[in-house]
C-alpha positions as CSV (number, residue, x, y, z in Angstrom):
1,X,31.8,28.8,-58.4
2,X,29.9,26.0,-60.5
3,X,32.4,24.0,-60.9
4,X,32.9,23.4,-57.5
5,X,31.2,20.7,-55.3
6,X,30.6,20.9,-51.5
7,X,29.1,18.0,-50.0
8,X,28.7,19.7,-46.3
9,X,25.9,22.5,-47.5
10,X,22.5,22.1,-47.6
11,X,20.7,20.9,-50.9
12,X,19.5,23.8,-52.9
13,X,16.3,21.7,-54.5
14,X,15.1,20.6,-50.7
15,X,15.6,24.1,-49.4
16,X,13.2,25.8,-52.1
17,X,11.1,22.4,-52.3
18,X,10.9,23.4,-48.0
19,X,10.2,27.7,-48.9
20,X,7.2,26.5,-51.4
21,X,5.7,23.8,-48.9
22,X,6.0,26.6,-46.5
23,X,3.8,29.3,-48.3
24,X,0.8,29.6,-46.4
25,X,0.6,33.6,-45.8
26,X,-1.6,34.3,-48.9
27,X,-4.2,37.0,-49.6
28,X,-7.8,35.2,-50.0
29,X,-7.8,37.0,-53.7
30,X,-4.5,34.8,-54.6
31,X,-5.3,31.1,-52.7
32,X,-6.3,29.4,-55.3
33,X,-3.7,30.7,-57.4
34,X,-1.0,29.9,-55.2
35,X,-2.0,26.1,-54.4
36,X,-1.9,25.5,-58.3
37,X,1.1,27.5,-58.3
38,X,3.0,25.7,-55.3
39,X,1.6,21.9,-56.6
40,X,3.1,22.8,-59.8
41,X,6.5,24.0,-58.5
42,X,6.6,20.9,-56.4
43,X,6.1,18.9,-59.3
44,X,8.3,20.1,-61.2
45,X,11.2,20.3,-59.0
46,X,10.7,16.1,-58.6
47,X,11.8,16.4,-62.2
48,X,15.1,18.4,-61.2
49,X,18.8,17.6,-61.0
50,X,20.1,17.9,-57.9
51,X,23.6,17.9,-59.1
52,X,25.8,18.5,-55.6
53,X,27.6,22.0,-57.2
54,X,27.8,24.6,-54.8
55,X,25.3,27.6,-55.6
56,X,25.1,31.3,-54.5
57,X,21.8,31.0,-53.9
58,X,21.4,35.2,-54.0
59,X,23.8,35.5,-57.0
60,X,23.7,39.2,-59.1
61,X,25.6,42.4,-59.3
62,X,25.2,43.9,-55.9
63,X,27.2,40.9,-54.6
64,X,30.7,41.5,-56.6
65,X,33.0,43.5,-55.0
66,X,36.2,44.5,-56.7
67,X,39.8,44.1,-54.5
68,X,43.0,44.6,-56.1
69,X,43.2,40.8,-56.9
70,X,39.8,41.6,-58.9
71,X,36.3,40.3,-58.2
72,X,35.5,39.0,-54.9
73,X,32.0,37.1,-54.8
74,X,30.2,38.3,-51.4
75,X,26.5,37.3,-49.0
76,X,27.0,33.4,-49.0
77,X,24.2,33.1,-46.6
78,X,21.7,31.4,-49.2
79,X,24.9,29.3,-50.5
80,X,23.9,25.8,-51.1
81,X,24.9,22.5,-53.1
82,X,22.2,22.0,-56.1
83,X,22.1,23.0,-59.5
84,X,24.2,25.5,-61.1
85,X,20.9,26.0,-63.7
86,X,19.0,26.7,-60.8
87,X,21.3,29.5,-59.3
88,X,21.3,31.0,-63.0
89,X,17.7,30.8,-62.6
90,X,17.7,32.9,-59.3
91,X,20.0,35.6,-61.0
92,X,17.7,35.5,-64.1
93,X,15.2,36.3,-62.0
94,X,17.3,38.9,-59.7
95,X,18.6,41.0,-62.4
96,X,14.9,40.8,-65.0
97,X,12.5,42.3,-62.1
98,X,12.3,44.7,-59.3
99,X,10.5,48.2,-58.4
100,X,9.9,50.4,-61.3
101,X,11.8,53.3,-60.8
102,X,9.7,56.5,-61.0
103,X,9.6,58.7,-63.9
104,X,9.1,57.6,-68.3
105,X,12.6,58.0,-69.1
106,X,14.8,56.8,-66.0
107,X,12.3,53.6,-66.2
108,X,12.7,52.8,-69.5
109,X,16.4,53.3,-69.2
110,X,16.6,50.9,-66.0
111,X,14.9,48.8,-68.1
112,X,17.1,48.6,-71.2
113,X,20.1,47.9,-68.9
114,X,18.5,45.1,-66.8
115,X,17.6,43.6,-70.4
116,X,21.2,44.6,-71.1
117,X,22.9,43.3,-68.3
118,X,20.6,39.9,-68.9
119,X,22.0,39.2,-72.1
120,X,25.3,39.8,-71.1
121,X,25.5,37.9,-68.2
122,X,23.1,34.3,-69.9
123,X,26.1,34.8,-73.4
124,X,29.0,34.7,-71.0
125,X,27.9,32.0,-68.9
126,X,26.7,29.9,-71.9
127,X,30.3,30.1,-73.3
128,X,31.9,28.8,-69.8
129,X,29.4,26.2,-68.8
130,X,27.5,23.6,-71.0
131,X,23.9,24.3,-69.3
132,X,21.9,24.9,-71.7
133,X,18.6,28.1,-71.8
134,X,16.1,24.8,-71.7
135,X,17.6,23.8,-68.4
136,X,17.8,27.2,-66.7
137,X,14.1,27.7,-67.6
138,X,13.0,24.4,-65.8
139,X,14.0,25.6,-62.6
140,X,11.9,29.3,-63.5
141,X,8.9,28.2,-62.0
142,X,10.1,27.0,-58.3
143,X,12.5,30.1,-58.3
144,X,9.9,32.7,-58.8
145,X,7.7,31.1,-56.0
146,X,9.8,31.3,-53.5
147,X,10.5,34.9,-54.4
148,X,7.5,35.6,-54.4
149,X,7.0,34.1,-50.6
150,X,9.6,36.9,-49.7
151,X,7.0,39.7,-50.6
152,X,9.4,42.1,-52.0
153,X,7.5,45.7,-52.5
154,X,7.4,46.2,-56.0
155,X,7.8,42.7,-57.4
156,X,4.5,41.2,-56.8
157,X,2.3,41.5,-60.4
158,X,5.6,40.8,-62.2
159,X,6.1,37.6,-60.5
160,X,2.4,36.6,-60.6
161,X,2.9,37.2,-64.9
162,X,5.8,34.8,-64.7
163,X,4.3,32.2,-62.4
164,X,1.1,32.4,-64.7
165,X,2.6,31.6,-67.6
166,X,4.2,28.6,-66.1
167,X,1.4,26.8,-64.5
């Protein structure tokens, strides 16, 4: 899907720098936190490609179906033109956190597979693109912050750890 550019969609880097800009909802305990965090995102997307490919904008496993002609890519409602590092980003992100499933072993095990499925995915797409890790990791910062604006139960202190580290 990288490899293909469609003018007519909206850009991916003025759509997240729009999500950040629009953060306001913030408990008093993280305000200070998130200004730093959003000024910093903002910065650092001026710094961005914007490269006109078209994105996924939601890409990860959940949205691959298989048909008899194989995998069908589905949910383009977040599809955009930007970046192609930037949608790796996003499914970086995606597959690397979410809710801890309950119990020692089944959450270690969901664990090991994200970290799993991680690797997989970042050594395939290395061999079929020229992006390189540095690139994807630029766009980490703006990524996570607009996740984190969509207050998914569970994801929260992960995301503040990666934003932390970043600012």
């Amino acid at each position: 899907m990288h490899r293909h550019s469609v003018p007519e969609l909206p850009s991916l880097r003025e759509s997240l720098a729009d999500r950040i800009r629009g953060i306001i909802d913030v408990p008093n305990d993280l305000r200070e936190f998130a200004e730093r965090a959003k000024v910093a995102a903002l910065a650092a997307l001026d710094q961005l490609p914007e490269d006109g490919k078209l994105c996924h904008g939601g890409f990860h496993p959940d949205n691959i179906i298989m048909s008899r002609r194989g995998p069908v890519i589905i949910d383009w409602s977040d599809a955009a033109r930007g970046s192609p590092a930037a949608d790796v980003a996003r499914t970086r992100l995606l597959i690397s956190i979410g809710t801890p499933v309950e119990g020692r072993i089944s959450g270690w095990l969901v664990k090991l597979a994200r970290k799993r499925a991680l690797s997989i995915y970042l050594k395939l797409y290395s061999k079929s693109s020229a992006i390189l890790p540095k690139s994807i990791d630029a766009w980490q910062l703006p990524v996570a912050l607009t996740r984190i604006a969509e207050d998914i139960p569970g994801e929260r202190d992960q995301l503040i750890t990666l934003i932390s580290r970043r600012i």
